[in-house]
C-alpha positions as CSV (number, residue, x, y, z in Angstrom):
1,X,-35.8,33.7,38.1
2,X,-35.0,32.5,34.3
3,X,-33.8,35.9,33.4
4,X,-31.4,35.9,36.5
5,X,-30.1,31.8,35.2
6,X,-29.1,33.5,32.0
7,X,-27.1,36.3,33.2
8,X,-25.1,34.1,35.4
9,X,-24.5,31.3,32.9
10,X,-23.9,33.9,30.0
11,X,-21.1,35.4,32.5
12,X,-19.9,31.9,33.4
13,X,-19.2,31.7,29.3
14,X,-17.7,34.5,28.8
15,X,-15.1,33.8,31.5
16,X,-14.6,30.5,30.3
17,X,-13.9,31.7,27.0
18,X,-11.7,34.7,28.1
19,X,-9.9,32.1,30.0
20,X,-9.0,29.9,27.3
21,X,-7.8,33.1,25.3
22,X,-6.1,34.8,28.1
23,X,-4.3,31.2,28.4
24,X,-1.9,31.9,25.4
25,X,-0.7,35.2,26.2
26,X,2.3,34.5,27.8
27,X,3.1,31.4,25.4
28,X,6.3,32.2,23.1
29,X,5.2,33.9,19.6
30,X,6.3,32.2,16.6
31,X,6.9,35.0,14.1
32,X,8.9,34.4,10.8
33,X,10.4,37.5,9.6
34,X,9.9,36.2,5.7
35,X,11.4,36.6,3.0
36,X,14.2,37.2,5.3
37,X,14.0,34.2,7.2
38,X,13.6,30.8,5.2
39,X,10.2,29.2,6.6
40,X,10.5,26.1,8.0
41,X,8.0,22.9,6.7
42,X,7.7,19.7,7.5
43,X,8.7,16.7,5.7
44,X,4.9,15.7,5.0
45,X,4.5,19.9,2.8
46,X,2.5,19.4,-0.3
47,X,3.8,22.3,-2.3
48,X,4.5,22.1,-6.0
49,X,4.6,19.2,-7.5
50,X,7.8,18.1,-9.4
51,X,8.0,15.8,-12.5
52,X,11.2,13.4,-12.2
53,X,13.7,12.0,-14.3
54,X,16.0,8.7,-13.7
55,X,19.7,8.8,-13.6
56,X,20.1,9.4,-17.6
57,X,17.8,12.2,-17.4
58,X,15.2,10.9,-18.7
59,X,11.8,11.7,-18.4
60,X,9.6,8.8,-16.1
61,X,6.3,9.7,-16.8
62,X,5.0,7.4,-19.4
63,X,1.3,8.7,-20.1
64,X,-0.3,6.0,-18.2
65,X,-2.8,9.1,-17.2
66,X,-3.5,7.7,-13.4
67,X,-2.4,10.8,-12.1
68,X,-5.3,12.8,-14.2
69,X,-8.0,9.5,-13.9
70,X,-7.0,9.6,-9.7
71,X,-7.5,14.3,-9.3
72,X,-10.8,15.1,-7.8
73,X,-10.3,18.7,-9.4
74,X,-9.3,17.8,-13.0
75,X,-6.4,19.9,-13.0
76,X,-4.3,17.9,-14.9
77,X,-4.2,17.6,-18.7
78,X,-1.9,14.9,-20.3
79,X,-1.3,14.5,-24.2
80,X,0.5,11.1,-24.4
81,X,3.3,10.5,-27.7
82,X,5.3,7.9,-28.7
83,X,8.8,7.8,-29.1
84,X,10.4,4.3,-31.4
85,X,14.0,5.5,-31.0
86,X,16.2,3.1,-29.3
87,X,16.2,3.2,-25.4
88,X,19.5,5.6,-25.1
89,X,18.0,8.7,-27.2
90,X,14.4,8.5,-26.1
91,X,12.9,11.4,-24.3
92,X,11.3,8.8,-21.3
93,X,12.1,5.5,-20.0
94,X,9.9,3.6,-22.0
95,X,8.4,4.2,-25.5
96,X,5.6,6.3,-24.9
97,X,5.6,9.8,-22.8
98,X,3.5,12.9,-21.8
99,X,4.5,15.3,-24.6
100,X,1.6,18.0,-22.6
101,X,1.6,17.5,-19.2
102,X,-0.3,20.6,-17.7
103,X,-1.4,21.1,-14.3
104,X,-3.7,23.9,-13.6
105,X,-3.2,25.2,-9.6
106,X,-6.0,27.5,-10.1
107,X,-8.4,24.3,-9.3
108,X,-5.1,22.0,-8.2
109,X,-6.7,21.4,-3.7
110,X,-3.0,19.8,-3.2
111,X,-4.7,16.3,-1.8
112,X,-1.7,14.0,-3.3
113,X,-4.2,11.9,-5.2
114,X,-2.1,12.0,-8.0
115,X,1.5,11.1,-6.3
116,X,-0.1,8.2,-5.1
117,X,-1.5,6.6,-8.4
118,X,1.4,7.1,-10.0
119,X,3.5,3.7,-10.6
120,X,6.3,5.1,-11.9
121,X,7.3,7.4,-9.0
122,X,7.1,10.3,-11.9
123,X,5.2,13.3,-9.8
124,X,5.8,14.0,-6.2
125,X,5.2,17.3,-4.2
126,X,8.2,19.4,-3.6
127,X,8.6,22.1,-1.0
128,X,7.8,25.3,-3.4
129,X,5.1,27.4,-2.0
130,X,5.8,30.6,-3.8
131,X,2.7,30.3,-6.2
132,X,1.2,33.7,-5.9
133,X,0.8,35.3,-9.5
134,X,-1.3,38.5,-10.7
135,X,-2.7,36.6,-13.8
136,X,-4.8,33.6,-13.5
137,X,-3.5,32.0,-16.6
138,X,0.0,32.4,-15.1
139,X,-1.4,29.4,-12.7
140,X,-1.2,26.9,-15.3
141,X,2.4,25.3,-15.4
142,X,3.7,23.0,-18.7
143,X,5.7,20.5,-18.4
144,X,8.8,22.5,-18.2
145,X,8.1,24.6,-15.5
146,X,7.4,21.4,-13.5
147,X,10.6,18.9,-14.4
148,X,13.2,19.0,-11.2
149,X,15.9,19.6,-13.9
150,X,13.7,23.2,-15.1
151,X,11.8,23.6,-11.8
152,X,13.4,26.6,-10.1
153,X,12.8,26.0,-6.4
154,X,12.1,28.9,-3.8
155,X,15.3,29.5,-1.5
156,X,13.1,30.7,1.4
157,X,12.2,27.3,2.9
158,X,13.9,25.1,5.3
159,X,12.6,21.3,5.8
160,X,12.5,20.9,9.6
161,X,14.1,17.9,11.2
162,X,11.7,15.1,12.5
163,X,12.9,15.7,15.9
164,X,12.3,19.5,15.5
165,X,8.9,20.8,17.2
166,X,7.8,23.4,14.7
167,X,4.0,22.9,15.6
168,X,1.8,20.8,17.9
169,X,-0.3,19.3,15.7
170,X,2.5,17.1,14.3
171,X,3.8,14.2,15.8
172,X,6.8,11.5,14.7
173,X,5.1,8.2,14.4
């Protein structure tokens, strides 16, 4: 009798689960032909992060080092420097700045830790996702590779709208 409970509720299973697959066939397919087709991401996309400057160009990082104290993964390395020039020719907004400021993605797990410490509004994530290299020391950006000014972005995004449905899970709050 047990042997015959466990066929029928193995088979009852299976059809359940064939049923929930068998559910999406007919559902639209969302294939992106890329590179040819900019992928869409939302607003919210951690991607590369992006070191800012104010309106003079100036740098506005000043070595506070609560972007590296606030990463879980360590990734970033700071070295601070000072800079007693008067306000105009100064490489930052205030007298001290990051003269290193390294971030290695090989350990970087994108969690925004850092964006969020930061008083200045100096690091934010930008949309560049293209960070596939062949050498693992390629991984580690400098400072310039990460300033907006030096930051070469990736031409095959597109930010969606916020009333754009690109996928279920998000929602406009």
């Amino acid at each position: 009798m047990s042997l015959i409970t466990e066929v029928i509720e193995s088979t009852k299973a299976i059809i359940q689960g064939m049923s929930v697959t068998l559910s999406y066939v007919p559902k639209r397919k969302q294939t992106v032909q890329y590179p040819e087709e900019p992928v869409t991401v939302q607003p919210r996309y951690r991607g590369q992060h992006l070191l800012h400057v104010d309106e003079l160009g100036r740098e506005k990082c000043v070595a506070c080092f609560l972007c590296a104290a606030a990463c879980p993964s360590e990734c970033i390395y700071i070295e601070a420097a000072d800079d007693p020039r008067p306000a105009e020719e100064r490489i930052g907004v205030d007298e001290r700045y990051a003269k290193i400021y390294n971030i290695d993605y090989g350990r970087c797990i994108f969690c925004g830790y850092c964006v969020e410490a930061c008083p200045k509004d100096a690091i934010t994530h930008g949309y560049n996702f293209e960070l596939s290299v062949y050498n693992r020391a390629d991984l580690l950006k400098r400072k310039d590779d990460l300033l907006i000014t030096k930051q070469i972005q990736s031409k095959n995004y597109r930010v969606a709208f916020s009333d754009e449905d690109v996928d279920s899970e998000w929602k406009e709050v």
